[in-house]
N, C-alpha and C positions, 0 to 999 in steps of 0.2 A: 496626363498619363504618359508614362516613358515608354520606350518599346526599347527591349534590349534585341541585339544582334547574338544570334547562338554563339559557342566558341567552340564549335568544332561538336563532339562528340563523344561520351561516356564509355566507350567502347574497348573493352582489355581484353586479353588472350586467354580464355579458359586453361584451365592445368589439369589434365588429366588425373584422375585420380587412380587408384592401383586394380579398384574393384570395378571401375566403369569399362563398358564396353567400347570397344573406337566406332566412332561418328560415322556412318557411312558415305558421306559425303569424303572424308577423311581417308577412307579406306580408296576412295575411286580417285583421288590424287594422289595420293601413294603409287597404286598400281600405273599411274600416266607417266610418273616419271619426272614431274611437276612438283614436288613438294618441296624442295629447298626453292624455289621460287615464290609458291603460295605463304612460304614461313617468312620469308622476306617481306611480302605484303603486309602478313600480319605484324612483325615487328617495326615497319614503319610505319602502322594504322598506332599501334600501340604507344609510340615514342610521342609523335605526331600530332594523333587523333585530329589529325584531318585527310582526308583521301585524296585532297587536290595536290599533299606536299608529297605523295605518294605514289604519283604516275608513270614514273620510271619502271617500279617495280609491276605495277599492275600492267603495265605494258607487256614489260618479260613476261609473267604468268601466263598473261593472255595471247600472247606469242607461241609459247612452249604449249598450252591448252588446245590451240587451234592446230600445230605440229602434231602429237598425239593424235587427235582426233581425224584427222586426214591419213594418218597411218594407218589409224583401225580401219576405215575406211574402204583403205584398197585390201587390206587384209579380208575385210569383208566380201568386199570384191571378188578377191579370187578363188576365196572358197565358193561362193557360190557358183563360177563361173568351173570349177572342177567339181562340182556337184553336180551340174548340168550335162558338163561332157560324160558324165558316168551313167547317165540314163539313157 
Protein backbone atom coordinates (compact mmCIF):
# COMPACT_ATOMS: atom_id res chain seq x y z
CA UNK A 1 0.00 0.00 0.00
CA UNK A 2 1.49 3.45 -1.29
CA UNK A 3 0.74 6.55 0.76
CA UNK A 4 0.81 9.61 -1.34
CA UNK A 5 2.03 13.06 0.04
CA UNK A 6 -0.96 15.76 -0.47
CA UNK A 7 0.19 18.53 -2.98
CA UNK A 8 -0.73 21.37 -1.40
CA UNK A 9 -4.51 22.12 -1.79
CA UNK A 10 -7.83 22.63 -3.96
CA UNK A 11 -8.42 25.99 -3.09
CA UNK A 12 -9.41 28.95 -5.76
CA UNK A 13 -10.88 32.46 -5.21
CA UNK A 14 -14.56 32.50 -5.40
CA UNK A 15 -15.98 35.35 -8.14
CA UNK A 16 -18.47 37.10 -6.95
CA UNK A 17 -21.50 37.00 -8.75
CA UNK A 18 -23.82 40.24 -9.71
CA UNK A 19 -26.78 38.88 -7.70
CA UNK A 20 -24.84 37.67 -4.39
CA UNK A 21 -24.61 39.57 -1.49
CA UNK A 22 -20.82 40.41 -0.05
CA UNK A 23 -19.54 38.01 2.51
CA UNK A 24 -19.60 39.49 5.70
CA UNK A 25 -16.45 38.64 6.73
CA UNK A 26 -15.63 40.54 3.27
CA UNK A 27 -17.48 43.52 4.21
CA UNK A 28 -15.36 43.59 7.90
CA UNK A 29 -11.89 43.69 5.89
CA UNK A 30 -12.91 46.20 3.59
CA UNK A 31 -14.07 48.42 6.41
CA UNK A 32 -10.32 47.64 8.21
CA UNK A 33 -8.51 48.85 5.48
CA UNK A 34 -6.94 45.45 4.94
CA UNK A 35 -8.21 44.34 1.74
CA UNK A 36 -5.61 44.86 -0.81
CA UNK A 37 -3.37 42.86 1.57
CA UNK A 38 -6.14 40.04 2.22
CA UNK A 39 -6.37 40.07 -1.92
CA UNK A 40 -2.74 39.47 -2.06
CA UNK A 41 -3.02 36.38 0.33
CA UNK A 42 -5.68 35.09 -1.65
CA UNK A 43 -3.94 35.51 -5.10
CA UNK A 44 -0.81 33.77 -3.66
CA UNK A 45 -3.00 30.93 -1.92
CA UNK A 46 -4.47 30.75 -5.47
CA UNK A 47 -1.28 30.73 -7.88
CA UNK A 48 0.54 28.63 -5.28
CA UNK A 49 -1.97 26.73 -3.35
CA UNK A 50 0.33 26.25 -0.71
CA UNK A 51 0.17 28.78 2.39
CA UNK A 52 3.78 27.90 3.50
CA UNK A 53 5.01 29.75 -0.21
CA UNK A 54 2.67 32.48 1.06
CA UNK A 55 3.98 33.94 4.37
CA UNK A 56 5.08 37.04 3.31
CA UNK A 57 1.86 38.05 2.44
CA UNK A 58 -0.03 36.52 5.28
CA UNK A 59 2.35 38.21 7.46
CA UNK A 60 1.44 41.88 5.90
CA UNK A 61 -2.35 40.94 6.45
CA UNK A 62 -1.85 39.98 9.72
CA UNK A 63 0.26 42.94 10.39
CA UNK A 64 -2.21 45.56 9.06
CA UNK A 65 -5.07 43.19 10.94
CA UNK A 66 -3.66 43.60 14.32
CA UNK A 67 -2.84 47.64 13.29
CA UNK A 68 -6.72 48.13 12.77
CA UNK A 69 -7.61 46.35 15.52
CA UNK A 70 -5.45 48.30 18.14
CA UNK A 71 -6.92 51.47 16.56
CA UNK A 72 -10.47 50.51 17.07
CA UNK A 73 -9.28 49.88 20.31
CA UNK A 74 -8.28 53.01 21.62
CA UNK A 75 -11.03 54.44 19.72
CA UNK A 76 -13.02 52.28 21.92
CA UNK A 77 -11.27 53.47 24.53
CA UNK A 78 -11.99 56.96 24.44
CA UNK A 79 -15.38 57.04 23.82
CA UNK A 80 -15.99 55.28 26.65
CA UNK A 81 -13.75 57.05 28.74
CA UNK A 82 -15.96 60.56 27.50
CA UNK A 83 -18.86 58.60 28.25
CA UNK A 84 -17.75 58.40 31.71
CA UNK A 85 -16.63 61.94 32.03
CA UNK A 86 -20.28 62.95 30.91
CA UNK A 87 -21.94 61.24 33.87
Amino acid sequence: MSTSVPQGHTWTRQVKKEDEEEDPLDQLISRSGCAASHFAVQECMAQHQDWRQCQPQVQAFKDCMSEQQARRREELQKRKEQANSHC
